[in-house]
C-alpha positions in Angstrom: -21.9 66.2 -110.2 -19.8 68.0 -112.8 -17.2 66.1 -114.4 -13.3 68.1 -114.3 -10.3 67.7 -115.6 -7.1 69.4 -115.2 -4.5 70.9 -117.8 -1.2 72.1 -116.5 0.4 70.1 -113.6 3.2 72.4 -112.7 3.1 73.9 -109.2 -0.1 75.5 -108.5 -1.8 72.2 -109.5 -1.2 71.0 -106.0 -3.4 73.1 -104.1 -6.3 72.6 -106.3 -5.4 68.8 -106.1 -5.8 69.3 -102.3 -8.9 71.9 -102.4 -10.7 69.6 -104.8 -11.1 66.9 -102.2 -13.7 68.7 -100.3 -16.2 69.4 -103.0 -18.4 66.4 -104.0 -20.0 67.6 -106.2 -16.9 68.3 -108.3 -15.5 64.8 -109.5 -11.9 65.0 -111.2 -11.5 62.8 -114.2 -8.4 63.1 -115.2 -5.0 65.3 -115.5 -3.4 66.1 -118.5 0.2 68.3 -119.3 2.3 69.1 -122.1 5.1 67.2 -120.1 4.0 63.8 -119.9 6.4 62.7 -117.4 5.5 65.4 -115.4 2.1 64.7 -115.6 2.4 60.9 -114.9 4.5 62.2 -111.6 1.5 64.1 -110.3 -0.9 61.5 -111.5 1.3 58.6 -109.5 1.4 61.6 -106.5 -2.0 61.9 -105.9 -3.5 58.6 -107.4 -5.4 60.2 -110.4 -5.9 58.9 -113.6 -3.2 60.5 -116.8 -4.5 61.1 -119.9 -1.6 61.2 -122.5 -2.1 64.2 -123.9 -4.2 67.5 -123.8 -6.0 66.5 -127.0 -7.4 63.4 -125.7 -8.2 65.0 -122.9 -10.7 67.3 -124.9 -11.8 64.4 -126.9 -13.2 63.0 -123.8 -16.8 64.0 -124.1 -17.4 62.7 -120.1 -15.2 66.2 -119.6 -17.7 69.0 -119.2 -15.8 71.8 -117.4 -11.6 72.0 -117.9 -9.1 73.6 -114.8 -6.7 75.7 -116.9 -3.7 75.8 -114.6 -1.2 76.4 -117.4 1.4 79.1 -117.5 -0.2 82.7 -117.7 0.9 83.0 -121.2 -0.4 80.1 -122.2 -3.9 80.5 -120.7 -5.4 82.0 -124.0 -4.4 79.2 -126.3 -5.4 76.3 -124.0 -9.0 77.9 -123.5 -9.8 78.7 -126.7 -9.2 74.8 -127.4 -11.3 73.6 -124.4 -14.6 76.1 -125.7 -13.5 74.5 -129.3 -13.9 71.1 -128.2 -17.3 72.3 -125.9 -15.6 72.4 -122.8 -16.6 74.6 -119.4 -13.1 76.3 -118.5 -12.3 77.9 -115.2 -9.1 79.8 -115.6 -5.6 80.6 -113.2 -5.4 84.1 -113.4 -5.3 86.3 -115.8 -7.8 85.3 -118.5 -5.4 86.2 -121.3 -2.0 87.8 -120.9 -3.3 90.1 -123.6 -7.0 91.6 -123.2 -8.0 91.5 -126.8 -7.5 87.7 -126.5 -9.4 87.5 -123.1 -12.2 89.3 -124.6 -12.2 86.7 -127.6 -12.4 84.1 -125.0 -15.3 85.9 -122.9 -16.8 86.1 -126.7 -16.0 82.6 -127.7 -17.9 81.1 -124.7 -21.0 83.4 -125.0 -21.1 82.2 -128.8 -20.8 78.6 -127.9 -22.9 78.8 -124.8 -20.8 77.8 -122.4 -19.2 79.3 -119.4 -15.5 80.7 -118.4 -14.0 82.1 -115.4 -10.9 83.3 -113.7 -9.5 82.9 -110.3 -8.9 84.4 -107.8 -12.1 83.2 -105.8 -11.2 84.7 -102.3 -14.2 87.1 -102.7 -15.9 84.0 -102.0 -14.0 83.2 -99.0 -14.8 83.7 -95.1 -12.8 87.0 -94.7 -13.9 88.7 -98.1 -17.8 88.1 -97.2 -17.0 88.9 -93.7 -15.7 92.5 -94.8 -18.4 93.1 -96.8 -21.1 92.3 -94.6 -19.7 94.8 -92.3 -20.1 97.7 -95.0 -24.0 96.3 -95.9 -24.5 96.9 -92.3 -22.7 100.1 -92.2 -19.8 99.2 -89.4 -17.8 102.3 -90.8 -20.3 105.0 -92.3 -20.1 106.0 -95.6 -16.6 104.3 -97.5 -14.3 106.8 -99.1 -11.7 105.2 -99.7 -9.9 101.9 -99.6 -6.4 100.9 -99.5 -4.8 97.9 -100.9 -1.1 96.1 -100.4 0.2 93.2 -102.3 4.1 93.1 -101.5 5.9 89.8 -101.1 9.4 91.5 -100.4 12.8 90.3 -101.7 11.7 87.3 -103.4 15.1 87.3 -105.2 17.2 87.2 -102.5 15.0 84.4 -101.1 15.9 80.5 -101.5 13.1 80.3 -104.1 15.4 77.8 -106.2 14.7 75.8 -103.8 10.7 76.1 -103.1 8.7 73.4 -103.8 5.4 71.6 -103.5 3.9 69.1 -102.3 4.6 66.2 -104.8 7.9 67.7 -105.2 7.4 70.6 -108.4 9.8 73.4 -108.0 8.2 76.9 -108.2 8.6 78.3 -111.1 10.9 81.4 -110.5 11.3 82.1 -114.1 7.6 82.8 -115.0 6.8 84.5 -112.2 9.5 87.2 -112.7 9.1 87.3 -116.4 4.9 87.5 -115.7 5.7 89.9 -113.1 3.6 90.8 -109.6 1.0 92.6 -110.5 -0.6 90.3 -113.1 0.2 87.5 -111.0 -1.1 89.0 -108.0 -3.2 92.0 -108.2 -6.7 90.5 -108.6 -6.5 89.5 -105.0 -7.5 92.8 -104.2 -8.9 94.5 -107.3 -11.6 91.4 -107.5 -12.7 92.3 -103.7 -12.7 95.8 -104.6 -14.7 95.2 -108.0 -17.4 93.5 -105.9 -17.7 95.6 -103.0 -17.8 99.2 -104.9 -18.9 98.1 -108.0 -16.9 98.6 -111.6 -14.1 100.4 -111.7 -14.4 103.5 -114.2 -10.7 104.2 -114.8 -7.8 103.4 -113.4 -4.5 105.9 -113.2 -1.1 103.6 -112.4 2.4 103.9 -113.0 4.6 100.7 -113.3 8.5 100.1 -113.1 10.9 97.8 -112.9 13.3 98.4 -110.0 15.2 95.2 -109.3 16.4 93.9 -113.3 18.8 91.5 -112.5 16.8 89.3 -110.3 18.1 85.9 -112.0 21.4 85.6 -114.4 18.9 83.7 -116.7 16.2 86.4 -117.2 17.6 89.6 -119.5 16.9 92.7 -117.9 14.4 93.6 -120.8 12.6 90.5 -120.0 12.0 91.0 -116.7 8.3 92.7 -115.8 7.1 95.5 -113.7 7.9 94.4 -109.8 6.9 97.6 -108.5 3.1 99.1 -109.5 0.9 101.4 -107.7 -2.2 102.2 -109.2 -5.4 104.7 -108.4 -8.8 103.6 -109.5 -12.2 105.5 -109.6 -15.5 103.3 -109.3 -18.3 104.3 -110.6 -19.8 104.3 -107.2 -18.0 107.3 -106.5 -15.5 105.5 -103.8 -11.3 105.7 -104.8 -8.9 102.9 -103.9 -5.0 103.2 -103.8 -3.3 99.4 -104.8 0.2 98.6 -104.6 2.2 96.1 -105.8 5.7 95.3 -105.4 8.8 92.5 -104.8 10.1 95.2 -102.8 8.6 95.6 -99.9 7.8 93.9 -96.7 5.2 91.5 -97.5 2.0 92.9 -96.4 -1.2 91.7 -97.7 -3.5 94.3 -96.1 -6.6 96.0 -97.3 -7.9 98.9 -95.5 -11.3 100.7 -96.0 -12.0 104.1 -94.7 -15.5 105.7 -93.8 -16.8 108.4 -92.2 -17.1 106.9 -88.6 -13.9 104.4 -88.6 -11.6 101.5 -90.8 -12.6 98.3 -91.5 -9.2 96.3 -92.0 -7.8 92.6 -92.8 -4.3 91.9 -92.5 -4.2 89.0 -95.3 -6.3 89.1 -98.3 -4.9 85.7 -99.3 -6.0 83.8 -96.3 -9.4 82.7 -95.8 -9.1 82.8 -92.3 -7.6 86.3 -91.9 -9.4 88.0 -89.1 -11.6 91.3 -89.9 -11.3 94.4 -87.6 -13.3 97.5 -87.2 -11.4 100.8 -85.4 -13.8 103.7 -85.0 -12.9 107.2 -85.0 -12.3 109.4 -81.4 -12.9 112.8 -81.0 -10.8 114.4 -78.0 -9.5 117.8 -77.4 -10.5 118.9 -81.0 -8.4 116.2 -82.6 -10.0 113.1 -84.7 -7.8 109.6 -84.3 -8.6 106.3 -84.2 -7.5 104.8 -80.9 -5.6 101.5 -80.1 -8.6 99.5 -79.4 -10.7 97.7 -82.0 -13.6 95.2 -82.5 -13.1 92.0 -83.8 -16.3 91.5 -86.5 -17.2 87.8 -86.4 -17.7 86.0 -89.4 -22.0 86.1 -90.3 -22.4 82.4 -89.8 -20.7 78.9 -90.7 -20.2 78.4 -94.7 -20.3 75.1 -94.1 -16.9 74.9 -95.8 -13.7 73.2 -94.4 -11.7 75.8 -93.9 -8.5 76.0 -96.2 -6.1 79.2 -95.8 -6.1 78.8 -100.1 -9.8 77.3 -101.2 -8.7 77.4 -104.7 -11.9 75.3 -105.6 -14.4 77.4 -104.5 -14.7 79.8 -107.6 -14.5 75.9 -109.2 -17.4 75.1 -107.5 -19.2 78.2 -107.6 -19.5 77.8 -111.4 -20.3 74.3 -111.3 -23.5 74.9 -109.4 -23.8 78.0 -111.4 -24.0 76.4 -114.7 -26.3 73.1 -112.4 -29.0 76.1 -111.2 -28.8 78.0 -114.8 -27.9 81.6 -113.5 -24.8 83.6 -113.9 -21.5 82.0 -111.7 -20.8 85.0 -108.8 -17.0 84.8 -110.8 -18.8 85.5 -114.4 -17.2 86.0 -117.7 -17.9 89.6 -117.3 -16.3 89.9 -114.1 -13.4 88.1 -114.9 -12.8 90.6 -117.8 -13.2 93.4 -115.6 -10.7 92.3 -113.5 -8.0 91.2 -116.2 -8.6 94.3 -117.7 -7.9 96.5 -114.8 -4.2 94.4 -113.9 -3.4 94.5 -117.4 -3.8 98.8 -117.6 -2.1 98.6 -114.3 1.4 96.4 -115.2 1.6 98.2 -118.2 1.0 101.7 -117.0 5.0 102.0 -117.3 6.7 105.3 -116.5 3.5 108.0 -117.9 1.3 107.5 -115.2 -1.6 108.2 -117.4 -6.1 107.8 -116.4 -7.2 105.0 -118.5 -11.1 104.5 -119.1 -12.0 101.2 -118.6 -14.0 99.3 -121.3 -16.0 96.8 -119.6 -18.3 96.3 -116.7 -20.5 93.5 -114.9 -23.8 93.0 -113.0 -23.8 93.6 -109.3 -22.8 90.6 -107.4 -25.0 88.5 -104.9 -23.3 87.6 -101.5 -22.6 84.2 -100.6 -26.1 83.0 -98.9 -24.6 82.2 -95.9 -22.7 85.6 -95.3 -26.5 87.1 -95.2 
């Protein structure tokens, strides 16, 4: 059983509170957060012990992996003190707000032997192993091409002042718009894509800032990208088109495109999305996909209760990782890769110009029960 604790209480901590629950082998020690009354509110919530501050949580030597759930910008700090203090870390999204300081942290934990990884983990989930089973097996042909949406629409026109979570945390509006979309949302996609086509060899994007007076609090020069769209090449040889944006319709789609049909999801963010193949018609010299499609069935039962939002299972992917001595399916490496690739894309800005990535990962295994 590996022993966890939590830094950063604020309002994603809820869902991993929740998600934690059906994992035992994962057994949650403690909370900890820079507000202490905040902390002792979620700790009263949800009946878990407080520790009274993030230092003695890292002085307890019963912690052996650490749940960063801290503000983007502070993830790089708050890491680099849990591999001080010899702690496992598995990371919100991004690694580091700034990938010199990610790759410190991918550095850092190689040095000290221990491990570090980065949600998102729906490429672990029902509908991301469902997709990709499909292209092992060859549903669609031979892939071309894939595109990806990640819109949440008019999120400042929405009542987000008055969002909040379960024990009662409001979302935090400010950060988000300052952190922007695409950091805060793009790995969705780009981790699925990363596994199912291999690295990405470059990546061309362009990145703006269309709506700058989203909140009377926020100058308009501190306000990031909400509108990205990005091109990337993998060295497999297959292109992808992703778009991100607080513009749009929300749409969470990802479509793949080979020679003899589309393989499509409608939700990349839920765990239960369905996965649909269309096949290609020929008629009367034309080539369309008709209105029909097949609904491909998940491979078999994971054996997981099925949340929407399993934020635990990259948790406990590198929990039995680090238990069976191999390399967690979410590694170091990988989680680079994919911080790497948001961060060339939300700062693409206005140029629009191909930039070569730097890093790259070992091929990833399937979940064993997606065959």
């Amino acid at each position: 059983m590996m022993q966890v604790a939590m830094i950063g209480c604020g309002f994603i901590a809820d869902v991993y509170l929740r998600s934690i629950r059906n994992y035992p082998s994962l057994q949650l020690v403690g909370v900890a957060d820079r507000d202490i009354k905040r902390a002792n509110h979620f700790g009263s919530f949800y009946h878990v012990p407080v520790y009274g501050s993030v230092d003695q949580l890292l002085g307890d030597h019963s912690v052996q992996m650490v749940l960063n759930l801290t503000n983007p910008r502070s993830h790089y700090a708050v890491s680099k003190a849990c591999l001080h203090a010899g702690k496992h870390v598995y990371s919100e999204k991004p690694l580091a707000m700034d990938f010199t300081e990610a790759r410190e942290l991918v550095n850092l934990a190689e040095a000290r032997d221990l491990r570090i990884s980065s949600a998102p983990c729906s490429l672990l989930g029902e509908c991301a192993q469902t997709m990709w089973k499909a292209m092992r097996e060859n549903r669609i042909g031979q892939i071309r091409a894939a595109y990806a949406e990640m819109d949440d629409g008019l999120v400042h026109r929405m009542a987000y002042r008055r969002w909040l979570n379960a024990s009662g945390t409001p979302w935090p509006y400010k950060d988000e718009f300052e952190v922007g979309c695409t950091i805060e949302h793009a790995s969705y996609s780009l981790s699925w894509l990363a596994a199912f086509f291999g690295p990405a060899q470059s990546v061309t994007a362009f990145s703006s800032t269309q709506i700058p007076d989203k909140h009377p609090s926020i100058p308009p020069d501190g306000i990031a990208p909400d509108f990205s769209v990005a091109a990337v090449k993998f060295t497999s040889g297959i292109v992808a088109r992703l778009t991100c944006s607080l513009i749009a319709p929300r749409d969470h789609a990802l479509r793949i495109m080979g020679d003899d049909g589309i393989l499509y999801t409608s939700d990349v963010w839920n765990y239960r999305s369905r996965v649909y193949v269309r096949r290609w018609v020929t008629f009367r010299g034309r080539t369309f996909l008709p209105l029909w499609r097949t609904h491909y069935r998940t491979p078999a039962e994971s054996g997981h209760n099925l949340l929407p939002d399993d934020r635990c299972r990259g948790v406990a992917e590198l929990a039995q990782a680090i238990a069976e001595g191999r390399q967690s399916r979410l590694s170091a490496q990988f989680s680079l890769h994919v911080t790497e690739l948001s961060l060339a894309i939300q700062r693409a800005g206005f140029e629009a110009k191909a930039y070569r990535m730097t890093t790259c990962f070992e091929p990833i295994a399937p979940m064993p029960w997606a065959g």
